[in-house]
C-alpha positions as a printed NumPy array, in Angstrom:
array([[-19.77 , -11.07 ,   2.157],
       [-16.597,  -8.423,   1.732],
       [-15.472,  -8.646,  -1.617],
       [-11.739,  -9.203,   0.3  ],
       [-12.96 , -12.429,   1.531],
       [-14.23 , -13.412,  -1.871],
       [-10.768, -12.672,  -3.864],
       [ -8.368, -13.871,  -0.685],
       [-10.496, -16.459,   1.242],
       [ -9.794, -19.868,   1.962],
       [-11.496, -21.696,  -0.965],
       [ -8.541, -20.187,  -2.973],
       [-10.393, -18.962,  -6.15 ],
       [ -9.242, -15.376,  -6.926],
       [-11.813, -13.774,  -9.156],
       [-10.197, -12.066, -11.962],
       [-11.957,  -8.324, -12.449],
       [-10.954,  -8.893, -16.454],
       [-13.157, -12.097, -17.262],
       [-16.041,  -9.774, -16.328],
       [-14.881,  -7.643, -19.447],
       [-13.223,  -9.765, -22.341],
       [-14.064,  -7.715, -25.341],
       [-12.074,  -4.394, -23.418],
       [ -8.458,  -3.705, -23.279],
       [ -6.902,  -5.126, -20.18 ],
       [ -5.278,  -1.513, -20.313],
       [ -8.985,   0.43 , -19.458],
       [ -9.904,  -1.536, -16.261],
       [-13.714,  -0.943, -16.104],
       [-14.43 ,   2.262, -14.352],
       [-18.129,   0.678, -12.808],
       [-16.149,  -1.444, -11.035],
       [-16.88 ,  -1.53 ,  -7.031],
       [-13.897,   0.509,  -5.535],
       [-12.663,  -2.13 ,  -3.431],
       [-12.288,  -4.311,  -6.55 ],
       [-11.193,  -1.549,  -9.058],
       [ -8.565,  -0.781,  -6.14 ],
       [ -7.104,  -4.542,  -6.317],
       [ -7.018,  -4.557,  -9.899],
       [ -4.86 ,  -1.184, -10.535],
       [ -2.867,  -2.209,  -7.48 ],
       [ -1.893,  -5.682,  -8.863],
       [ -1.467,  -4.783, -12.323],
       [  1.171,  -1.511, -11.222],
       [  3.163,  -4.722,  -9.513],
       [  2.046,  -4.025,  -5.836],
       [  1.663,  -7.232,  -3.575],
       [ -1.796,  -7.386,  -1.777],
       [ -2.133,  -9.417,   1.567],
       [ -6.108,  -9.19 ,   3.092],
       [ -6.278,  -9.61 ,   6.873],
       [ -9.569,  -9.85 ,   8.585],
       [ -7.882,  -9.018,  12.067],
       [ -4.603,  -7.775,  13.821],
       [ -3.629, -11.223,  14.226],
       [ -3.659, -11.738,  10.906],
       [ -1.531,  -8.471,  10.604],
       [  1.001, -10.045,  12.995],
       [  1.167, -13.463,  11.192],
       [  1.49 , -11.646,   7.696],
       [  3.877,  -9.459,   8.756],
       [  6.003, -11.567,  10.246],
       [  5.685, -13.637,   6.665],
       [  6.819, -10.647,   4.499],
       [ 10.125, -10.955,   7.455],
       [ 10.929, -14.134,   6.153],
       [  9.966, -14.204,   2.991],
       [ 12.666, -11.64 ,   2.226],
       [ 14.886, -12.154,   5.165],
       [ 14.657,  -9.217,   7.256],
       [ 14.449, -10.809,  10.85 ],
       [ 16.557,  -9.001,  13.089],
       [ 17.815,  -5.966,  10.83 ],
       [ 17.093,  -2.277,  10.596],
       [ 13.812,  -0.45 ,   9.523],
       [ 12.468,   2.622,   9.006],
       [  9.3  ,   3.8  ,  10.981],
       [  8.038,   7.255,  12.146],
       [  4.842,   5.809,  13.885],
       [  4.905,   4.544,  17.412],
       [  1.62 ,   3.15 ,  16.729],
       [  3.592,   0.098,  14.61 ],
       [  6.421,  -0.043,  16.923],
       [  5.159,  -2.833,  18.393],
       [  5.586,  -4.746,  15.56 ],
       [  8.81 ,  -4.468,  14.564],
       [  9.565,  -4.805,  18.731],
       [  8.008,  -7.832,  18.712],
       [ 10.375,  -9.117,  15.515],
       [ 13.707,  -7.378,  17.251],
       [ 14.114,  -4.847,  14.546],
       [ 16.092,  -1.883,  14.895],
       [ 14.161,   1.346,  14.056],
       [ 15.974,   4.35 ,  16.101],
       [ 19.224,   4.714,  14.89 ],
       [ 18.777,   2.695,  11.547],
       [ 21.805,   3.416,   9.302],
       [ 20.92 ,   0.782,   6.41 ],
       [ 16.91 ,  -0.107,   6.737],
       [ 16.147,  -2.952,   4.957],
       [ 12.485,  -1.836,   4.203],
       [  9.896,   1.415,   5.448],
       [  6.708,   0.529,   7.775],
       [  4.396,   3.249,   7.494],
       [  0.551,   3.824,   7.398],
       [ -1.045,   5.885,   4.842],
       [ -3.377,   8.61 ,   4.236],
       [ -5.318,   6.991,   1.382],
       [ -5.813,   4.076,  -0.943],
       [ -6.637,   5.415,  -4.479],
       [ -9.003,   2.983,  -6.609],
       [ -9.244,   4.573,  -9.971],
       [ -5.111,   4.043, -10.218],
       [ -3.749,   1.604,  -7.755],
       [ -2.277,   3.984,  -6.247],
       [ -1.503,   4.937,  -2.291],
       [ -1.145,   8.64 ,  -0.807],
       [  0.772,   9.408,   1.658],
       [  1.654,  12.975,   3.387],
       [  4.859,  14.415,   5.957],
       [  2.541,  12.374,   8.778],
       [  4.196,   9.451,   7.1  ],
       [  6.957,  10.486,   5.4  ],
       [  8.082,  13.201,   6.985],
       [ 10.09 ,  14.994,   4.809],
       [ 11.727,  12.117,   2.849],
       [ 10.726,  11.823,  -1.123],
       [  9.891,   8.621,  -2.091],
       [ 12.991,   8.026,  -4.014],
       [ 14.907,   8.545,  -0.306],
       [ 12.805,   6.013,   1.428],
       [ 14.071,   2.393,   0.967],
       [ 12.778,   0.585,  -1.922],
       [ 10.913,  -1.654,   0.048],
       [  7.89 ,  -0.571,   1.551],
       [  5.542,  -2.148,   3.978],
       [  1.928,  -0.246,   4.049],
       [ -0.668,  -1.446,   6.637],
       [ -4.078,   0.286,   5.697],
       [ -7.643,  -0.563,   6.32 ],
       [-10.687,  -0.868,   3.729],
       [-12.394,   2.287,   5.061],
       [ -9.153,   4.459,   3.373],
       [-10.798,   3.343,   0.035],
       [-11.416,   6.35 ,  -2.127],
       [-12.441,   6.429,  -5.512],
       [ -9.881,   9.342,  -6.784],
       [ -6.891,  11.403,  -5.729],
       [ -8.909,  14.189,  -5.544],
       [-11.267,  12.523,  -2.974],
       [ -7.921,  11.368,  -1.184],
       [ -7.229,  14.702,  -1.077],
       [-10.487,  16.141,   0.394],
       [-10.024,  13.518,   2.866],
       [ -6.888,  15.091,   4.038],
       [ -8.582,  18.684,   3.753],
       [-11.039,  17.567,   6.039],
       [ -9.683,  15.361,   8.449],
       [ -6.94 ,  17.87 ,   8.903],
       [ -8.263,  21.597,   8.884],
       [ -6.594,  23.14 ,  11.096],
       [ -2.604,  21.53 ,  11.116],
       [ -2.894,  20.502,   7.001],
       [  0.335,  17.849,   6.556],
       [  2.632,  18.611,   3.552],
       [  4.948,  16.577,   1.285],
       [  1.548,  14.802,  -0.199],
       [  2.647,  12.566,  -2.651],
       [  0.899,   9.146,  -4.023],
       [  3.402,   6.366,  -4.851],
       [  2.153,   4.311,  -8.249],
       [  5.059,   2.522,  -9.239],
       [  5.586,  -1.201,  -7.093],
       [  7.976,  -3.096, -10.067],
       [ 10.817,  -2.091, -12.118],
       [ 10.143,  -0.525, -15.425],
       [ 12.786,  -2.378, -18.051],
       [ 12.348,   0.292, -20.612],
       [ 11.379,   3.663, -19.332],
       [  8.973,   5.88 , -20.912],
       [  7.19 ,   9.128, -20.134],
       [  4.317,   7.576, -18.186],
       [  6.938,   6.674, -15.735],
       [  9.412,   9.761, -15.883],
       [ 10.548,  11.264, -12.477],
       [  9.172,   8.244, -10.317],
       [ 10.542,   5.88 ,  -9.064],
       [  9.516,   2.037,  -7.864],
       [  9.077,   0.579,  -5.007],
       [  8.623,  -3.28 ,  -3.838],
       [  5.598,  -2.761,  -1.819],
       [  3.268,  -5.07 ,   0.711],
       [  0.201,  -3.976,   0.889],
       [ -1.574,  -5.417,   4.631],
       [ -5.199,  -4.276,   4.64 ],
       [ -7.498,  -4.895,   7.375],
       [-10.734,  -5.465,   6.873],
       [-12.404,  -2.643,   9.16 ],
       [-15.889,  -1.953,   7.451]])
């Protein structure tokens, strides 16, 4: 059984990664972990929201729940992939000449375990910085763009793209608002992020 299916199935109980480990600091998630759940642990506890689908469908219906959970039927997004078009077609969502986007739609390169993390390059973003994106994001990834480290995310890239390498890699950490700032957090900025991941393994 996936380990998705165990933490967002129907019978409803989420397995919390930190009853395995009582006696260490919920700061120094346990490293052993399996990547998938050493993934969902940084990525929750960073602030990111985490929806498991086992199928497209499931990607539609979720989708269309982040719409209305935040109100976003019929307004503008931002989107560089024709592959997701359909989507936000399908929703009546303006995405060609969007002046005000209410939220970015994008894929990703990478999911990074070891910090919650997700990577991203120019075949996402382009040329926009995070901090010009909108700060609400909506990432659809699958399980097999699991890796254990940035450096593996970044190998990934190396090799799946050795001949036309993307730019403007970046990895975007940060998915609530720091009240007090410090200097873990210096020169990033947040993002409210969905997280759809489709179970493809």
């Amino acid at each position: 059984m996936s380990l998705f299916r165990k933490f967002f199935g129907t019978s409803g109980e989420e397995t919390d990664p930190k009853e395995k480990s009582d006696d260490k600091s919920p700061y120094s998630p346990d490293v052993n972990l399996p990547i998938d759940e050493q993934f969902t642990f940084n990525f929750k506890a960073n602030g990111g929201k985490f929806i498991y689908c086992e199928n497209l469908s499931e990607i539609s219906e979720n989708f269309e729940n982040i719409l209305a959970e935040n109100d976003w039927f019929e307004s503008e997004a931002q989107c560089f992939d024709s592959r997701l078009f359909y989507l936000l077609d399908d929703n009546k969502l303006e995405y060609t000449n969007s002046k005000n986007p209410k939220f970015f739609f994008s894929f990703c390169e990478n999911l990074i375990a070891d910090e919650g993390s997700i990577l991203f390059s120019s075949l996402q973003l382009k040329h926009f910085k995070p901090n010009e994106l909108p700060t609400n994001m909506i990432v659809f990834a699958t399980t097999s763009q699991l890796v254990v480290s940035k450096g593996d995310g970044l190998r990934v890239i190396k090799n799946k793209h050795e001949k036309d390498y993307p730019t403007n890699i970046t990895t975007i950490k940060y998915f609530e608002e720091v009240k007090e700032q410090d200097f873990l957090h210096y020169g990033s900025c947040h993002k409210n992020l969905y997280l759809l991941l489709l179970e493809d393994l």
